[in-house]
C-alpha positions as CSV (number, residue, x, y, z in Angstrom):
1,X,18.5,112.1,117.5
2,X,21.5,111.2,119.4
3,X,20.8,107.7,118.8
4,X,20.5,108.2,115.2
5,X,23.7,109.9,114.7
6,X,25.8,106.9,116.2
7,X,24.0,104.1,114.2
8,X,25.2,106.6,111.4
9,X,28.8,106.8,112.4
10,X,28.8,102.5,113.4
11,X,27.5,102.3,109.6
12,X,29.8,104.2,107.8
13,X,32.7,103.1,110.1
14,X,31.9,99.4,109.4
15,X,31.8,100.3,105.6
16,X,35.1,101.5,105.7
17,X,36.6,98.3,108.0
18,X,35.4,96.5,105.0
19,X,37.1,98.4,101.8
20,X,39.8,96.4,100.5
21,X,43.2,97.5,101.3
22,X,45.3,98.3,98.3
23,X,48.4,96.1,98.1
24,X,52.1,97.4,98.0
25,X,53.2,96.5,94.0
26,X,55.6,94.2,94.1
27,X,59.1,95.2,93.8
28,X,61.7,94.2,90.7
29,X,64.8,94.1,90.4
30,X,66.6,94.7,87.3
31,X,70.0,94.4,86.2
32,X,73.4,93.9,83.8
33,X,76.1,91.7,83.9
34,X,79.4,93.4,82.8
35,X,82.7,91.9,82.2
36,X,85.5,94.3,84.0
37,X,87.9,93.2,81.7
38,X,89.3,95.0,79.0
39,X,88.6,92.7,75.8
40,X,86.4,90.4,78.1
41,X,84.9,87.5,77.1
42,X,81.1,87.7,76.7
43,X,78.6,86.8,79.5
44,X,75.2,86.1,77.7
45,X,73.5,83.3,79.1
46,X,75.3,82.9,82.2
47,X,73.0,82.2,85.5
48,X,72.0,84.9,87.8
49,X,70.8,83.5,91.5
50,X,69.0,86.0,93.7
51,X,68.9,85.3,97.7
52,X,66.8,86.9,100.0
53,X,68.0,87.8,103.5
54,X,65.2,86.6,104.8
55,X,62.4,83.7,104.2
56,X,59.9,86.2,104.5
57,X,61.0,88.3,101.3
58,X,60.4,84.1,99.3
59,X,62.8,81.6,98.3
60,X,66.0,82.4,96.1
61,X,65.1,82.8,92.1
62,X,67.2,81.8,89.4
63,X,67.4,83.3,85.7
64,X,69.8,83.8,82.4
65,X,71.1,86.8,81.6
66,X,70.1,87.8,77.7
67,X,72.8,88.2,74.7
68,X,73.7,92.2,76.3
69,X,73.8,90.1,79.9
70,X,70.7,91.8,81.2
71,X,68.2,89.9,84.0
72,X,65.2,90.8,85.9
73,X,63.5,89.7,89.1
74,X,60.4,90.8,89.3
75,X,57.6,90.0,92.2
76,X,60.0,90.9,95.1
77,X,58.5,91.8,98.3
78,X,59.1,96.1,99.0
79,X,56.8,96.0,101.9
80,X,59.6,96.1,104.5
81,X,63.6,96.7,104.0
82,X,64.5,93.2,103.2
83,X,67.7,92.8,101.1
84,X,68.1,90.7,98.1
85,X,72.2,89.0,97.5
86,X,72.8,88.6,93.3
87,X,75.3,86.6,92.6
88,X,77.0,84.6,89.5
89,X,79.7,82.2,88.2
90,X,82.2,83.1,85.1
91,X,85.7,81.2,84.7
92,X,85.5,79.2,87.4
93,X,84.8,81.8,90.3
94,X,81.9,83.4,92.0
95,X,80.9,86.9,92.4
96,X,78.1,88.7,94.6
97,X,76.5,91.8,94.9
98,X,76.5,93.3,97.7
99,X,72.8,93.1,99.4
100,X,70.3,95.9,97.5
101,X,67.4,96.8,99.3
102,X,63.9,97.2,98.2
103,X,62.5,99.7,100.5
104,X,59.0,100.1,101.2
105,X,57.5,100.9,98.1
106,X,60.4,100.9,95.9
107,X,59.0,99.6,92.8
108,X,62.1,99.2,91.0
109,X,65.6,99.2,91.8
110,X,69.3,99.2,88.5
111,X,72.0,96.5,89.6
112,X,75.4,96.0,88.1
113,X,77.1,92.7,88.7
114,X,81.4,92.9,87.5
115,X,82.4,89.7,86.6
116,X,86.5,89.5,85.4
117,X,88.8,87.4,83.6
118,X,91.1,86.0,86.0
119,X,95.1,85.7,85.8
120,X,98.0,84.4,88.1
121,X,100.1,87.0,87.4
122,X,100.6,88.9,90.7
123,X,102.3,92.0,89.6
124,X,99.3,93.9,90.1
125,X,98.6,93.0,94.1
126,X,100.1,95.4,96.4
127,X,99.4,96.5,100.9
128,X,98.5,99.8,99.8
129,X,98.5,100.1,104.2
130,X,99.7,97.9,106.8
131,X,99.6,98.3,110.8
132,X,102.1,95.7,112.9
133,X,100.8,96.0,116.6
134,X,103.1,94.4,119.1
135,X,101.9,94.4,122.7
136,X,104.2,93.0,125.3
137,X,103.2,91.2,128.0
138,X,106.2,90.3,130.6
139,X,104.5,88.3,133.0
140,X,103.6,85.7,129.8
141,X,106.8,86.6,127.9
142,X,105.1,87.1,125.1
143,X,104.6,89.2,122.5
144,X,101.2,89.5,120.8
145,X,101.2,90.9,117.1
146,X,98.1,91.9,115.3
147,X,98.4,92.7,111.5
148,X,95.9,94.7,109.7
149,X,96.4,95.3,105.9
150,X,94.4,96.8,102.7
151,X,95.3,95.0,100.0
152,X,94.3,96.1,96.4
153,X,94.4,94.3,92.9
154,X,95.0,97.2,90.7
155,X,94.2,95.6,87.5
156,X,91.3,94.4,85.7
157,X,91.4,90.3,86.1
158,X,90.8,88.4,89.1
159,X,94.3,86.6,90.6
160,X,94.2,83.1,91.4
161,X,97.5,82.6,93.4
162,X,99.6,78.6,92.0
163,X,98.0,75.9,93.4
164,X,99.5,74.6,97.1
165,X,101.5,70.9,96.4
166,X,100.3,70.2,100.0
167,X,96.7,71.2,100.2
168,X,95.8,71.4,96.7
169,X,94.3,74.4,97.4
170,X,95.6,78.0,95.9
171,X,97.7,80.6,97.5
172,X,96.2,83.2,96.5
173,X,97.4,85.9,99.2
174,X,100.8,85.1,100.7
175,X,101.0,86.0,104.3
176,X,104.7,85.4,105.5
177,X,104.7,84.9,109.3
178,X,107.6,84.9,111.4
179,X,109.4,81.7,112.1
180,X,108.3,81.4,116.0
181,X,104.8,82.3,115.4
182,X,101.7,80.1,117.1
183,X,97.8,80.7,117.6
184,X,97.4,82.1,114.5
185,X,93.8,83.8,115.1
186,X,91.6,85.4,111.9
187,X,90.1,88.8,113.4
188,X,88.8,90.0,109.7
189,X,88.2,89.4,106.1
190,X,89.8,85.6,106.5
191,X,87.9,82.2,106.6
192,X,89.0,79.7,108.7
193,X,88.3,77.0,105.5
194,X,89.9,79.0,103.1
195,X,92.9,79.5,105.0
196,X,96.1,77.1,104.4
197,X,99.8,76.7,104.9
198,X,102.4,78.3,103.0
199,X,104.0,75.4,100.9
200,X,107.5,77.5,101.2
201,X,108.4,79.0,104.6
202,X,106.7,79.7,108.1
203,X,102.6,81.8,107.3
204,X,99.6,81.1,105.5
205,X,97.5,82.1,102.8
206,X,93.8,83.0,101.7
207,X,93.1,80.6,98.7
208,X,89.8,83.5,98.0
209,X,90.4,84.8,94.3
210,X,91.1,88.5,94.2
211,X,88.8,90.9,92.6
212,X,90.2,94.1,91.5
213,X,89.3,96.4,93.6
214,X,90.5,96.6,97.7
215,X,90.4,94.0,100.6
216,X,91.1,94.7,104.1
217,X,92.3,91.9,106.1
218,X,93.1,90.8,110.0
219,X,95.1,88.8,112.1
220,X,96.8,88.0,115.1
221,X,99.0,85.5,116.3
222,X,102.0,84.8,119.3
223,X,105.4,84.8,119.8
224,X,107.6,84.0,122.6
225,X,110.7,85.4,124.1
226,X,113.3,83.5,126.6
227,X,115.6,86.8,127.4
228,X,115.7,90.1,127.3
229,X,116.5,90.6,123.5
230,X,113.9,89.6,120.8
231,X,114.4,90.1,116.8
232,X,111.1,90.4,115.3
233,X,111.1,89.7,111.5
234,X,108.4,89.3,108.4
235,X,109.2,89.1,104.9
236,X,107.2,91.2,102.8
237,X,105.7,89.6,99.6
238,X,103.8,92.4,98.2
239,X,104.7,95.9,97.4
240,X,103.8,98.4,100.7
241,X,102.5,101.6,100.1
242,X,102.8,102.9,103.9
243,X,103.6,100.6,107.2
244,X,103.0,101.9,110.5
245,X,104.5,99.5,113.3
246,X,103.4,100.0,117.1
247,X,105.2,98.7,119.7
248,X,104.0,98.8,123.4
249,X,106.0,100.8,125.2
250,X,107.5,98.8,128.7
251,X,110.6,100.6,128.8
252,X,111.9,98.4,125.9
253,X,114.6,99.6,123.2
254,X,113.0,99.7,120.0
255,X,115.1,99.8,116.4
256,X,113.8,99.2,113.1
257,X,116.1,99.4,110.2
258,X,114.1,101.1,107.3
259,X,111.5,102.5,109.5
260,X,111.7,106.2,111.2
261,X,110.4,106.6,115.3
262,X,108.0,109.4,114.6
263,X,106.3,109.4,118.6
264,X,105.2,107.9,121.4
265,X,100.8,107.9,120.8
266,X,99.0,107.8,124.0
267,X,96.0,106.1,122.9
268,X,93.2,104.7,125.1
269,X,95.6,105.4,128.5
270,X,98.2,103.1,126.6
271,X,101.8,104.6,125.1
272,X,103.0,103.1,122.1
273,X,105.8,103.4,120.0
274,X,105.4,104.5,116.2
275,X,107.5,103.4,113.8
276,X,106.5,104.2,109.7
277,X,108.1,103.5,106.2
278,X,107.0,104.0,103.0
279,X,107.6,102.3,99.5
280,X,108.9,99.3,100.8
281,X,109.3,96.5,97.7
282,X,108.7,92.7,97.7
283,X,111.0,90.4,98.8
284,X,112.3,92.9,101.3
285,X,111.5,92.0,105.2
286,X,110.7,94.2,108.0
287,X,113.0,93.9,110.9
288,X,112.2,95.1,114.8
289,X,114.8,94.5,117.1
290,X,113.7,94.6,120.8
291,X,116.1,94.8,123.7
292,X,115.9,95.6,126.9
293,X,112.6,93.5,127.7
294,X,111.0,93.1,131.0
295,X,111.0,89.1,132.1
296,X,108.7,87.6,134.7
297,X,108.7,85.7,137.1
298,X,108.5,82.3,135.0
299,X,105.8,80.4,136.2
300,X,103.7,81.7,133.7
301,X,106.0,80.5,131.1
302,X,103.8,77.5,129.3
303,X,100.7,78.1,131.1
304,X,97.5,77.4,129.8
305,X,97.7,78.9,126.3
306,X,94.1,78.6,125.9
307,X,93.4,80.6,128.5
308,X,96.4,83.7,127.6
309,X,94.2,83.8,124.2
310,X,91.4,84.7,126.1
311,X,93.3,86.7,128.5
312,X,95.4,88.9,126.0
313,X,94.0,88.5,122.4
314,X,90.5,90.3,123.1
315,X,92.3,93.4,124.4
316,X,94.6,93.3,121.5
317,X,91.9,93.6,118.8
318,X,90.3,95.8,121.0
319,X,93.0,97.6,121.4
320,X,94.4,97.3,118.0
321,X,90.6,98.2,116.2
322,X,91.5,101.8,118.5
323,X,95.0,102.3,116.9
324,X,94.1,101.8,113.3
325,X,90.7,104.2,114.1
326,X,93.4,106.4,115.5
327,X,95.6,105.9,112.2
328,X,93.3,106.0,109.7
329,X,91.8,109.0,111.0
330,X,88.2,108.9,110.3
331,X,88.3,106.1,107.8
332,X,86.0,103.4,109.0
333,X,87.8,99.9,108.5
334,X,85.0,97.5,107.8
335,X,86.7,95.3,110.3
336,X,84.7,92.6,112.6
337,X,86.1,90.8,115.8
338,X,86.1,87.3,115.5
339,X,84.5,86.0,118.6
340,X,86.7,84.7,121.4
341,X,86.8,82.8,124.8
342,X,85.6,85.7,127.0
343,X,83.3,85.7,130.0
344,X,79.9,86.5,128.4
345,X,79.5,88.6,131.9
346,X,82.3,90.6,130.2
347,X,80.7,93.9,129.0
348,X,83.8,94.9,126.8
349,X,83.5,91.6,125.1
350,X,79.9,92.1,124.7
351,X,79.9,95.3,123.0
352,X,82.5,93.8,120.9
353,X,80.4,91.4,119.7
354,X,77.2,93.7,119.6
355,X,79.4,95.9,116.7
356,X,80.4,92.6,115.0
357,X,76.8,92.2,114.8
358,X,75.4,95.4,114.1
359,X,78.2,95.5,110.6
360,X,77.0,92.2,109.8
361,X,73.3,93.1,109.3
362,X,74.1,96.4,108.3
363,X,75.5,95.0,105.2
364,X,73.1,92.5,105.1
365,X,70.8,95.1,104.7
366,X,68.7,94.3,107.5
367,X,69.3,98.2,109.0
368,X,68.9,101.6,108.0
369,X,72.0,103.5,107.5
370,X,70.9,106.4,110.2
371,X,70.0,104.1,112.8
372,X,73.1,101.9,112.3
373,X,75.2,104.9,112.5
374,X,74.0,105.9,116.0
375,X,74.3,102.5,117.7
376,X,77.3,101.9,117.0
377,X,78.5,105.2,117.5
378,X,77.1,104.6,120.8
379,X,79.0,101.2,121.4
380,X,82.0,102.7,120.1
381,X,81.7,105.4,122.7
382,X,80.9,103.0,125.9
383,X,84.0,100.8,124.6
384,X,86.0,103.6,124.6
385,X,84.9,104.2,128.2
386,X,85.8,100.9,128.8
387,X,89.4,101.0,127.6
């Protein structure tokens, strides 16, 4: 009887094994094109590309959008979070989605993609925020200056700065740099190839068209100083909402005409200087005049530039990613740290790098919103450690 019963059980077991196993539908993606503008131009018939994050999710489609500027995708993988990058061309300039994801199961998923007229009238750019971080450090003579900065377009047409006599390329986004300043280094929201000289005075600019909407933007860069004095100057080229400037504090005199010293922060065991303004107007320049600066001994002077990158401008944006969390209080800047010339035994610059990473597939898509969350809420904590 026994015996009977498990040849039963194999049986029906082996029956089941064999059942097909109903498929996941496949996913679809539908969606609109909509001019931003008011008074747009129409958008029926322009080309609609979709990307997959991956090879697994199949190879990028193409399609038209219809005469209301409608499109659909349809046979999309939604058997695992993959995420799908729409993206298309009007007056000369590209726009993207940011990546959707199909989750498991979702059958369908409603996409809007803006598209703008554009204009090269500037009035409507404005630094809604800017930070100036100067850390000194005596023993190079050097200051070290990171700038972060939201900039918004507050109108309805994408800018396209005049066209650079030198490069050829457009300035879209003016960045006025002081006249001294070397080792210009991107930290966020900047691309090395779309980055060019200033055809008028010491800086650089983004040639990127600007979408209406916000952009937040990183740099650092060098500066010297011979004696115990140093004027530290910028011109402004935008309208600023609010500038907060921090200056390390090594028993240094700090004065800034236009700005009010508000307190000394101790932030990550470091005391800064805080210095803030608000409603500041183009064409206007910021002025920090520094006395009283500690020299060293000299024979750093000159030395192995390279190598002071390395040295000082990974704990700057570490550093200076702390003070704007500190600023902004609470508001996550969707800043990531360029990589630099660090030990790769260095665990600071590793957990840099492992949030660089974990933002970039985060927004790809590749990671659920819960579980991104916690790691890097746990690399934010150990770096904090660290610091």
């Amino acid at each position: 009887m026994r015996v009977l019963f498990s040849s039963l059980a194999a049986m029906v077991l082996a029956l089941f094994l064999t059942l097909p196993v109903a498929a996941e539908p496949p996913g679809t993606l539908e969606g609109r094109i909509v001019n931003g503008t008011n008074g747009g131009g129409p958008v029926a018939g322009l080309e609609v590309v979709l990307r997959p994050s991956s090879p697994e999710a199949g190879p990028d489609q193409r399609t038209a959008a219809d005469k209301d500027g409608k499109f659909r995708f349809g046979g999309l993988s939604a058997t695992a979070p993959f995420s799908y990058t729409l993206s298309t061309s009007y007056a000369g300039v590209e726009y993207k989605s940011q990546g959707v994801i199909l989750g498991s199961g979702e059958e369908l998923k409603q996409v809007e993609l803006p598209v703008y007229e554009v204009t090269e009238d500037s009035s409507a750019i404005k630094s809604d925020l800017a930070h100036i971080v100067i850390e000194v450090d005596p023993k190079a003579q050097t200051l070290v200056v990171m700038e972060y900065q939201v900039l918004s377009n507050g109108g309805d047409k994408t800018y396209l700065g005049p066209v650079s006599s030198g490069s050829g390329k457009r300035e879209t986004l003016r960045f006025p740099l002081p006249q001294d300043a070397v080792h210009l280094q991107p930290i966020d929201g900047l691309v090395a190839d779309e980055v060019v000289a200033l055809s008028k005075g010491p800086g650089f600019a983004d040639s990127v068209p600007l979408q209406p909407g916000k952009r937040e933007v990183a740099y650092s860069y060098m500066l010297d100083y011979n004696d115990r004095s140093y004027t530290f100057q910028r011109a402004l080229p935008y309208p600023v909402g609010r500038i907060n400037l921090l200056v390390s504090d090594v028993g240094a005199q700090v004065r800034a005409p236009g700005l009010t010293s508000q307190q000394t922060l101790d932030i990550e065991g470091r005391k800064f200087l805080l210095l803030s303004g608000e409603g500041l107007g183009p064409g206007q320049s910021i002025e920090v005049q520094l006395s009283g600066l500690p020299l060293g001994q000299g024979d750093a002077k000159g030395v192995a530039d390279n190598l002071k990158l390395a040295a000082i401008g990974l704990p700057l944006a570490a550093l200076g990613l702390a003070l704007v969390f500190f600023l902004m209080k609470g508001r996550r800047p969707q800043m990531r740290l360029a990589p630099a010339a660090v030990p790769v035994d260095d665990e600071k610059a590793r957990l840099l790098q492992a949030l660089a990473e974990l933002d970039d597939s985060y927004e790809a898509g590749r990671m659920p919103e819960a579980e991104y969350q916690r790691l890097r809420s746990e690399r934010k904590q150990r770096l904090a450690e660290l610091w």
